[in-house]
TIVOFI-476882 format. One record per residue (C-alpha): residue in three letters; chain; x, y, z. Coordinates in steps of 0.2 Angstrom, whole numbers. Layout:
N
<site type="ala" mol="A" u="X" v="Y" w="Z"/>
...
END
This chain:
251
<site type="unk" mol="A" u="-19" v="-85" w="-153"/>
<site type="unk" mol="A" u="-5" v="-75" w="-144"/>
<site type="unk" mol="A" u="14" v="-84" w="-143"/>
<site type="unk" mol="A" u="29" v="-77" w="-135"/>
<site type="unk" mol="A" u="45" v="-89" w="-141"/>
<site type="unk" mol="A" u="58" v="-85" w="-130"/>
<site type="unk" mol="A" u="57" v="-67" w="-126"/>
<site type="unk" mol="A" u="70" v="-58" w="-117"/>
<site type="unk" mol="A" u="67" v="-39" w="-111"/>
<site type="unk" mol="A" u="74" v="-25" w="-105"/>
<site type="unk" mol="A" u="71" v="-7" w="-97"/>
<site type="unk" mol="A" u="88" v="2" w="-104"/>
<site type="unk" mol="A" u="103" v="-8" w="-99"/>
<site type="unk" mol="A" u="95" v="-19" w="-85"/>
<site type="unk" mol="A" u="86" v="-35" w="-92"/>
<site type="unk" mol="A" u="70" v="-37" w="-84"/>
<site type="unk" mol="A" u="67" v="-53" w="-94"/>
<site type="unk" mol="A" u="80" v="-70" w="-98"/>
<site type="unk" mol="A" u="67" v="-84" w="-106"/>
<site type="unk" mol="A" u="48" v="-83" w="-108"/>
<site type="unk" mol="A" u="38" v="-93" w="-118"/>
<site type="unk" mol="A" u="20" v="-94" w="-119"/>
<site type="unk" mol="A" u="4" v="-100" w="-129"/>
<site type="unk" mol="A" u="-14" v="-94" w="-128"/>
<site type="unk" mol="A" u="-26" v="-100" w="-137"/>
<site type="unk" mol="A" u="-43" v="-95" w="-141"/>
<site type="unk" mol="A" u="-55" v="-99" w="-127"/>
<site type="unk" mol="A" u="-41" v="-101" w="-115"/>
<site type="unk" mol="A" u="-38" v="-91" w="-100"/>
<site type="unk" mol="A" u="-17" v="-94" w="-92"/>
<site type="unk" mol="A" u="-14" v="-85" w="-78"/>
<site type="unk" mol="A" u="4" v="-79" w="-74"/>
<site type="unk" mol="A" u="9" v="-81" w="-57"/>
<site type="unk" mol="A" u="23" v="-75" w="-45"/>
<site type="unk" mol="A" u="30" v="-66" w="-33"/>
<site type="unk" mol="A" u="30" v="-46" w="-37"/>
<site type="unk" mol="A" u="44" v="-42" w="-49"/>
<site type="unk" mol="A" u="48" v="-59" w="-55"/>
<site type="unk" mol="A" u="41" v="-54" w="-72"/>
<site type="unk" mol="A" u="23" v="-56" w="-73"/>
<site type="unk" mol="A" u="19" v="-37" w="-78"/>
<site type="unk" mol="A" u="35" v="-34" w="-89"/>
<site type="unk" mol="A" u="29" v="-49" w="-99"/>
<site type="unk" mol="A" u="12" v="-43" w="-103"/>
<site type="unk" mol="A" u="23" v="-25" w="-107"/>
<site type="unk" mol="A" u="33" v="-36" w="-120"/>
<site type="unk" mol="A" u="18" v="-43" w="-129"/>
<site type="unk" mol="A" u="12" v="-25" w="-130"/>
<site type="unk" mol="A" u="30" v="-21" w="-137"/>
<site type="unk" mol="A" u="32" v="-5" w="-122"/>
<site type="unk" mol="A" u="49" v="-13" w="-120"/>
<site type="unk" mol="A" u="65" v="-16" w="-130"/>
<site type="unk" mol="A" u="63" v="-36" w="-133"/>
<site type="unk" mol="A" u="72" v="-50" w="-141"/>
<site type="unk" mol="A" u="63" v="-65" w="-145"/>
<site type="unk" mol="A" u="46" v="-68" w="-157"/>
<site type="unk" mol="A" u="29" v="-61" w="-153"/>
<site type="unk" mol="A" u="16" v="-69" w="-164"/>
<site type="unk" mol="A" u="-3" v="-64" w="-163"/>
<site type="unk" mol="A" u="-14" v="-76" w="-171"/>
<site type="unk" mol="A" u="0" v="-83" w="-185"/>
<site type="unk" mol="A" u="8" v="-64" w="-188"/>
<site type="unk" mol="A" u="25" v="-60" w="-182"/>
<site type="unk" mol="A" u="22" v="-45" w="-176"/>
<site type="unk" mol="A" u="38" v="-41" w="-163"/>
<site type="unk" mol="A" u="42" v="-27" w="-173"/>
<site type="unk" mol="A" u="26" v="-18" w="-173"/>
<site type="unk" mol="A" u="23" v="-3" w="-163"/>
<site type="unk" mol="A" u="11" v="-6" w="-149"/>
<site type="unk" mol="A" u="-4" v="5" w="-155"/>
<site type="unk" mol="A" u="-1" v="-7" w="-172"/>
<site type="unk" mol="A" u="-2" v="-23" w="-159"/>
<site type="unk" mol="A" u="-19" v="-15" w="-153"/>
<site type="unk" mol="A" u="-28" v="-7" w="-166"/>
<site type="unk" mol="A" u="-25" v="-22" w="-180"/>
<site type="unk" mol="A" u="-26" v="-38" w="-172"/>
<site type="unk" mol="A" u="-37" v="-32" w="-156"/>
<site type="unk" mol="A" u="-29" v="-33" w="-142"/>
<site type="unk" mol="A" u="-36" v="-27" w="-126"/>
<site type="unk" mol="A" u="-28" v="-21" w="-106"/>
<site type="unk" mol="A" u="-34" v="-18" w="-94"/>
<site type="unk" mol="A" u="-17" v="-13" w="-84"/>
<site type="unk" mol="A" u="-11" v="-14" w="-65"/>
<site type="unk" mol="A" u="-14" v="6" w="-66"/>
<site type="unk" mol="A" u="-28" v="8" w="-76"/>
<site type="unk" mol="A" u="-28" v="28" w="-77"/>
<site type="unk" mol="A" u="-45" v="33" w="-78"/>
<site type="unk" mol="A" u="-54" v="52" w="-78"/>
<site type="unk" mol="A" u="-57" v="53" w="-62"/>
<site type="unk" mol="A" u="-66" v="71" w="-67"/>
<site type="unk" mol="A" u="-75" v="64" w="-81"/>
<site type="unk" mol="A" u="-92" v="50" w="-80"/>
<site type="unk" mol="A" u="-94" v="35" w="-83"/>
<site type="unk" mol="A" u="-98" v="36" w="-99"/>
<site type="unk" mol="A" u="-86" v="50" w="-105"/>
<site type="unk" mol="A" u="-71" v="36" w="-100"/>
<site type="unk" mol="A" u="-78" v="26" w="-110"/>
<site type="unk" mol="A" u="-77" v="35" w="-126"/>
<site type="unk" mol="A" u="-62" v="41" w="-122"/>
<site type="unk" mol="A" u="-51" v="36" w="-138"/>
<site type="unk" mol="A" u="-64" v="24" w="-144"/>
<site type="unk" mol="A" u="-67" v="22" w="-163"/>
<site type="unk" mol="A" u="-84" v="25" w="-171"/>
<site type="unk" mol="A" u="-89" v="5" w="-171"/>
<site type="unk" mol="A" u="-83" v="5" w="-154"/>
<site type="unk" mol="A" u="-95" v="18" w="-147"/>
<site type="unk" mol="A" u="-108" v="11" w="-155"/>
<site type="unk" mol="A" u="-104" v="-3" w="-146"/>
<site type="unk" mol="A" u="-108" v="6" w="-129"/>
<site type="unk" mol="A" u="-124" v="1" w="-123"/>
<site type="unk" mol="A" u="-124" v="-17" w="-131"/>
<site type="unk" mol="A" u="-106" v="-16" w="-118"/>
<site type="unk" mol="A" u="-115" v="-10" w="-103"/>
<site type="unk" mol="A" u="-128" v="-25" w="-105"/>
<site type="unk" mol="A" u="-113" v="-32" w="-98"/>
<site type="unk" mol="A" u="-110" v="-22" w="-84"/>
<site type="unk" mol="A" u="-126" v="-19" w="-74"/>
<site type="unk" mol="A" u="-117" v="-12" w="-58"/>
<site type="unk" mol="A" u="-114" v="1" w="-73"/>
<site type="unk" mol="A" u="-129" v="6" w="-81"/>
<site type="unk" mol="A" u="-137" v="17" w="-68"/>
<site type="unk" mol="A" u="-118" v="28" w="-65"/>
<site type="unk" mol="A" u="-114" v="30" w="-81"/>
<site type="unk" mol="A" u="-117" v="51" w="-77"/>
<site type="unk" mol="A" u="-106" v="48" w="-60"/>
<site type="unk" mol="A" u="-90" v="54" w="-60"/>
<site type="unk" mol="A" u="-76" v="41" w="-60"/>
<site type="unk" mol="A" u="-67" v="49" w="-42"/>
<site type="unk" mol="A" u="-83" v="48" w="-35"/>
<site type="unk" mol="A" u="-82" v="26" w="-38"/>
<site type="unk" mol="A" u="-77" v="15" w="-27"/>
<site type="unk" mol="A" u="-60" v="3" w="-32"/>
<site type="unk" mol="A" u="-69" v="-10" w="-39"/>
<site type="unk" mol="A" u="-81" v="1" w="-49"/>
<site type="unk" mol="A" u="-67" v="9" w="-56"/>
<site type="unk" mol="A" u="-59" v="-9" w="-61"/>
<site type="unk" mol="A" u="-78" v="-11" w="-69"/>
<site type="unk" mol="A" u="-75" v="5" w="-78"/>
<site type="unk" mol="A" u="-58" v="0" w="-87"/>
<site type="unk" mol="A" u="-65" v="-17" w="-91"/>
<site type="unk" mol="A" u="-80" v="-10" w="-100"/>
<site type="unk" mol="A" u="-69" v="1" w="-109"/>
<site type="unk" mol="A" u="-60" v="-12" w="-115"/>
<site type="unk" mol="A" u="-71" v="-24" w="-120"/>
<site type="unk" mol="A" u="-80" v="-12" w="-130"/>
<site type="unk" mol="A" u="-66" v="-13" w="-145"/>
<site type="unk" mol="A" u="-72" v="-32" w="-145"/>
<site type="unk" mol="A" u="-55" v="-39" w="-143"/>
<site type="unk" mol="A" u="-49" v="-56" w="-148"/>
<site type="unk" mol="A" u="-32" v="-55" w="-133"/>
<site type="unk" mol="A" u="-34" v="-47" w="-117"/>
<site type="unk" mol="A" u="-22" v="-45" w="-105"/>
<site type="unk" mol="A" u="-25" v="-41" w="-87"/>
<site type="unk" mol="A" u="-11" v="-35" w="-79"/>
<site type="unk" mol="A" u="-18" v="-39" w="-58"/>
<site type="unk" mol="A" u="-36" v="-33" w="-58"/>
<site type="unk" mol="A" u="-38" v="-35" w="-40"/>
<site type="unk" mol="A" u="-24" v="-28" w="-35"/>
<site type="unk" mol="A" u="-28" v="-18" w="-20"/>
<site type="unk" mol="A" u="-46" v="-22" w="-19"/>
<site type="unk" mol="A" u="-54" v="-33" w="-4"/>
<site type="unk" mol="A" u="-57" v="-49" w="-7"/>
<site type="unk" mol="A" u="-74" v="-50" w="-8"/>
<site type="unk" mol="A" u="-73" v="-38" w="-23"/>
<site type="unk" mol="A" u="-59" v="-47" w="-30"/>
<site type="unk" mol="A" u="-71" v="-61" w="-32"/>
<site type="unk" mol="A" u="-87" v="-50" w="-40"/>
<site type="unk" mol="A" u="-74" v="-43" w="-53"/>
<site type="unk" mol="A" u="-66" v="-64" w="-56"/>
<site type="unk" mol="A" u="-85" v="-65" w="-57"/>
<site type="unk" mol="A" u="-88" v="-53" w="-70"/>
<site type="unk" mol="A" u="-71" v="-58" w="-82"/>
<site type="unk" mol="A" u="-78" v="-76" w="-82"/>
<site type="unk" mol="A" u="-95" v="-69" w="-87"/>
<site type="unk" mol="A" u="-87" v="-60" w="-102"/>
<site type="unk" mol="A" u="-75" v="-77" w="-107"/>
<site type="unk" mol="A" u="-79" v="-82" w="-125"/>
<site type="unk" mol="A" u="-73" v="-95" w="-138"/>
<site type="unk" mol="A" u="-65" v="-82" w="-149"/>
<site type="unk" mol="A" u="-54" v="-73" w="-135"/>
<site type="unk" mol="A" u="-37" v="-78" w="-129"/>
<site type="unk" mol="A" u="-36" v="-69" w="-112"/>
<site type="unk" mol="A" u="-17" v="-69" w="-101"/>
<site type="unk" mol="A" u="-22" v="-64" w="-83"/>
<site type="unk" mol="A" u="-8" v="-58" w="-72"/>
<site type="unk" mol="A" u="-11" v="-65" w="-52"/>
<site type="unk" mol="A" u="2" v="-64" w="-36"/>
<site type="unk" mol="A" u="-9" v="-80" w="-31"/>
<site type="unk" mol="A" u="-10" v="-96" w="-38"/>
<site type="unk" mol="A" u="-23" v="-101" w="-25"/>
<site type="unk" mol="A" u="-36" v="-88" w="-33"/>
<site type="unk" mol="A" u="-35" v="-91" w="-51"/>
<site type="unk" mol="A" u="-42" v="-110" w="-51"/>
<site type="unk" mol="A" u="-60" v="-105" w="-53"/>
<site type="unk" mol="A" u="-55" v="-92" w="-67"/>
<site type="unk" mol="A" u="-38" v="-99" w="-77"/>
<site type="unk" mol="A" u="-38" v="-115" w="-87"/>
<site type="unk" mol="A" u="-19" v="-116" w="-83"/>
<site type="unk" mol="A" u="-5" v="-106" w="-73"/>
<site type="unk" mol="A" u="11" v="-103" w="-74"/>
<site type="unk" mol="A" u="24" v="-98" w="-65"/>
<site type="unk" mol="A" u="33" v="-83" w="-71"/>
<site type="unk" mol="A" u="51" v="-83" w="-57"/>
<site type="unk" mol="A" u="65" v="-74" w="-59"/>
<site type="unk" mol="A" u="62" v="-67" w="-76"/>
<site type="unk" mol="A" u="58" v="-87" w="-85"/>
<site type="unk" mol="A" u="44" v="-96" w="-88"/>
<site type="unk" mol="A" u="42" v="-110" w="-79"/>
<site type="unk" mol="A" u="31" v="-125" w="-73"/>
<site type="unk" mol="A" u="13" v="-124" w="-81"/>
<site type="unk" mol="A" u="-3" v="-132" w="-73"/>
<site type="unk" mol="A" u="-19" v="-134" w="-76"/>
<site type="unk" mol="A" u="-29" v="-122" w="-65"/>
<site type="unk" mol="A" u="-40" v="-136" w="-58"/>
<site type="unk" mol="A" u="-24" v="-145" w="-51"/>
<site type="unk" mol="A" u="-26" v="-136" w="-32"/>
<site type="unk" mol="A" u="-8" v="-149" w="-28"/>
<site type="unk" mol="A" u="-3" v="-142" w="-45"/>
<site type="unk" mol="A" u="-4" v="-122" w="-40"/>
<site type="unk" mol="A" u="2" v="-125" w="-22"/>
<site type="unk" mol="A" u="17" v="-131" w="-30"/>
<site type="unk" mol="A" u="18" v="-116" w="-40"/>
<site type="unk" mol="A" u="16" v="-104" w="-24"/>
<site type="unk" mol="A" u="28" v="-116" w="-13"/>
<site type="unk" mol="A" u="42" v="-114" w="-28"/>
<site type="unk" mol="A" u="37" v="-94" w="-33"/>
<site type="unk" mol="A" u="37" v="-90" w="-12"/>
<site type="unk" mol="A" u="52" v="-103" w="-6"/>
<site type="unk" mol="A" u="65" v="-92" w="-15"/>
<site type="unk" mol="A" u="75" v="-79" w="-8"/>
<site type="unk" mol="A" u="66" v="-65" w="-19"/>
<site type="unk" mol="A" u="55" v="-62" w="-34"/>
<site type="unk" mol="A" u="68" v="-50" w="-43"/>
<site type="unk" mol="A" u="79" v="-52" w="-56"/>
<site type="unk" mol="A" u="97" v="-57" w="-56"/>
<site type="unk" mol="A" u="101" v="-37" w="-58"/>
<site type="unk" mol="A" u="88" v="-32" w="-45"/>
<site type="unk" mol="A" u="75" v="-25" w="-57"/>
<site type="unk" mol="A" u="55" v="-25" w="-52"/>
<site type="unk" mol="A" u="41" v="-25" w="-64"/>
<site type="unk" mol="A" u="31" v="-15" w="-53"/>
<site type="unk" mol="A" u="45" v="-3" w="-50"/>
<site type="unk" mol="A" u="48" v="-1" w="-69"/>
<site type="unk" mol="A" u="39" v="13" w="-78"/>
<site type="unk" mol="A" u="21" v="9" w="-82"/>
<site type="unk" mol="A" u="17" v="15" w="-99"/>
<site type="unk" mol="A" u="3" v="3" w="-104"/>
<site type="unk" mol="A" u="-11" v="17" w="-104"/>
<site type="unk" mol="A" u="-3" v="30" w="-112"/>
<site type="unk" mol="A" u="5" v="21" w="-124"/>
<site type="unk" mol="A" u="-11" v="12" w="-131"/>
END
């Protein structure tokens, strides 16, 4: 289970988030939805601990707000796949993959590319020579070869068409399982109902309202609030998506 009680964050002096708290359970996909730089992506940084925080961060019933990120990662599994995700493109398929992996992970490759069969025949392509929504394939494999028990995916579409958005939503619900507690991050509320149990609405650095995905007056709600204010940036002007993305290179 991941819980976030009452977090505030900041990136040096300018505070980026004022109140967000959360609860994932096993088995439950919540999507965060907003308007770009309202909070979504510098709150999936402040489970990962890649910004200074205040508030408690609790990964299935350890506090663990004080642990360094690789810590967060490496001892209770936690798997991203963020907005950038910073693959090789000079290296395969299969090199990316391995890249950083422990021992039990690698072993864990073919059994992981059962679960990818766009993959299976390119795993000697180089990444560059991909197209966008191979590439998101690639950093999902990657990460579900570490087996992890949260994931957090930081816009996975983002950029792509949205007939791919919908074969990589396609693929994410094929890998959902009872023991994983997954946190998606999504500009629109209207394209998460077929993947998230529930959304919520991240505006102005707060949590908001919460809904079940399957409630389409529920997320149009949540879109007329998020897209009826004046912006989706903080009181001091600060973006998530202008903010420094360090999810990669820090894990």
């Amino acid at each position: 289970m991941l819980s976030l009680d009452h977090i505030e964050a900041w990136y040096g002096r300018t505070q980026a988030l004022f109140d967000v708290s959360l609860t994932v359970v096993p088995g439950q996909v919540l999507a965060l939805v907003g308007t770009n730089g309202a909070g979504k992506s510098s709150t999936v940084k402040a489970t990962l601990g890649l910004i200074k925080t205040r508030g408690t961060v609790t990964m299935y019933g350890t506090d663990v707000s004080s642990w360094p990120t690789h810590r967060r990662v490496r001892e209770v599994g936690v798997g991203v796949v963020p907005e950038a995700h910073s693959l090789f493109s000079a290296m395969t398929v299969r090199e990316n993959m391995m890249v950083g992996q422990t021992k039990a992970a690698i072993r864990n490759l073919d059994m992981t590319l059962d679960l990818f069969p766009m993959l299976q025949s390119r795993t000697t392509t180089d990444v560059g020579a991909l197209s966008g929504g191979q590439r998101q394939m690639v950093a999902l494999a990657r990460t579900f070869m570490r087996d992890p028990k949260i994931l957090l995916l930081d816009e996975p579409g983002l950029g792509l068409a949205p007939v791919i958005v919908d074969e990589i939503y396609a693929q994410i619900r094929s890998l959902l399982n009872p023991n994983l507690a997954v946190v998606l991050v999504e500009q629109s509320a209207s394209r998460v109902a077929n993947l998230a149990d529930d959304a919520m609405l991240i505006s102005i650095g707060r949590s908001r309202e919460q809904v079940k995905a399957s409630d389409s007056d529920g997320l149009r709600r949540l879109e007329s609030i998020a897209f009826g204010g004046k912006n989706g940036t903080t009181s001091h002007g600060v973006s998530a998506r202008s903010a420094p993305t360090d999810l990669q290179q820090e894990i």
